[in-house]
C-alpha positions as CSV (number, residue, x, y, z in Angstrom):
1,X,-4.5,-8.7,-15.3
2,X,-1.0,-7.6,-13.8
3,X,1.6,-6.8,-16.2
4,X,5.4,-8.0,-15.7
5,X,8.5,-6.7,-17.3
6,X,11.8,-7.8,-17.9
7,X,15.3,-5.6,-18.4
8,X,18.1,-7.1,-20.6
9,X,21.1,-4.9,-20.4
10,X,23.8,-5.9,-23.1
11,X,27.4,-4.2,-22.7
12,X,29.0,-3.2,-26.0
13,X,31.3,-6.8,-25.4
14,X,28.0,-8.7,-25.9
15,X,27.3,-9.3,-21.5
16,X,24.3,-9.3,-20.4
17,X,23.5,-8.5,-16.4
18,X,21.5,-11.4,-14.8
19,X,20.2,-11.6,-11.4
20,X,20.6,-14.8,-9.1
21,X,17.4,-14.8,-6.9
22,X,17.5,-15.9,-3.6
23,X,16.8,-19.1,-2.5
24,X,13.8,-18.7,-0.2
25,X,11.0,-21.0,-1.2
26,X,8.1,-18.5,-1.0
27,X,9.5,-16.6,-3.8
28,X,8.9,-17.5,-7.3
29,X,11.8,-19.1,-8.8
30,X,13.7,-19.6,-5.8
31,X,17.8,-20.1,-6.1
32,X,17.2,-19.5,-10.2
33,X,19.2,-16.8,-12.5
34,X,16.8,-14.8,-14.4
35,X,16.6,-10.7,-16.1
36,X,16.1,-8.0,-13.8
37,X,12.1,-7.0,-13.8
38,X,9.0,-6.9,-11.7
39,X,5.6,-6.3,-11.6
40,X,3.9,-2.7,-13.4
41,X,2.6,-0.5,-10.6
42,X,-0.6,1.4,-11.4
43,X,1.5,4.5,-10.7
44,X,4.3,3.2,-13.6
45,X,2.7,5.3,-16.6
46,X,4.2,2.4,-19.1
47,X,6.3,-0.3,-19.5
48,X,9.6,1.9,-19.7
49,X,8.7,3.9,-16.3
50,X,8.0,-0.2,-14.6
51,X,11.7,-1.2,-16.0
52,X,13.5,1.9,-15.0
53,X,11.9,1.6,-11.6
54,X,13.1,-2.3,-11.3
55,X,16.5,-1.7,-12.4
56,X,16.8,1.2,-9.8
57,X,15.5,-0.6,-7.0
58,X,17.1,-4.5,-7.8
59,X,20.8,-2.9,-9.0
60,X,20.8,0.9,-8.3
61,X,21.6,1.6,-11.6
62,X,19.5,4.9,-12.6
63,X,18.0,5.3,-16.3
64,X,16.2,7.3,-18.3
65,X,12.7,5.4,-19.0
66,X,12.8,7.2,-22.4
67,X,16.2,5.8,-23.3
68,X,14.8,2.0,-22.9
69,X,13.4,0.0,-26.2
């Protein structure tokens, strides 16, 4: 079963960073606003290591897995 994460990141003003996905029909949710996330590569060794790697990759913005909840 493949394992999906999502990233909320909430500025101390109360935003929140959402992604508008393209709008190419062989994507799923095509031309939709969703969280930033992906699917868990067997080489992620948790959760935390999947959503730092997603944010990097979908907003080059670098974390610390350790630092997300």
């Amino acid at each position: 079963m493949r394992q999906f994460v999502g990233v909320i990141l909430v500025k101390p003003d109360g935003s929140v960073l959402s992604q508008h996905r393209d709008n190419k029909p062989e994507i799923l949710g095509p031309d939709t606003w969703c969280v930033v996330g992906g699917a868990r590569d067997e080489s992620d060794e948790d959760v935390s290591d999947t959503a730092a790697r997603e944010l990097l990759e979908e907003t080059g913005y670098r974390v610390d897995p350790n630092l997300l909840a």
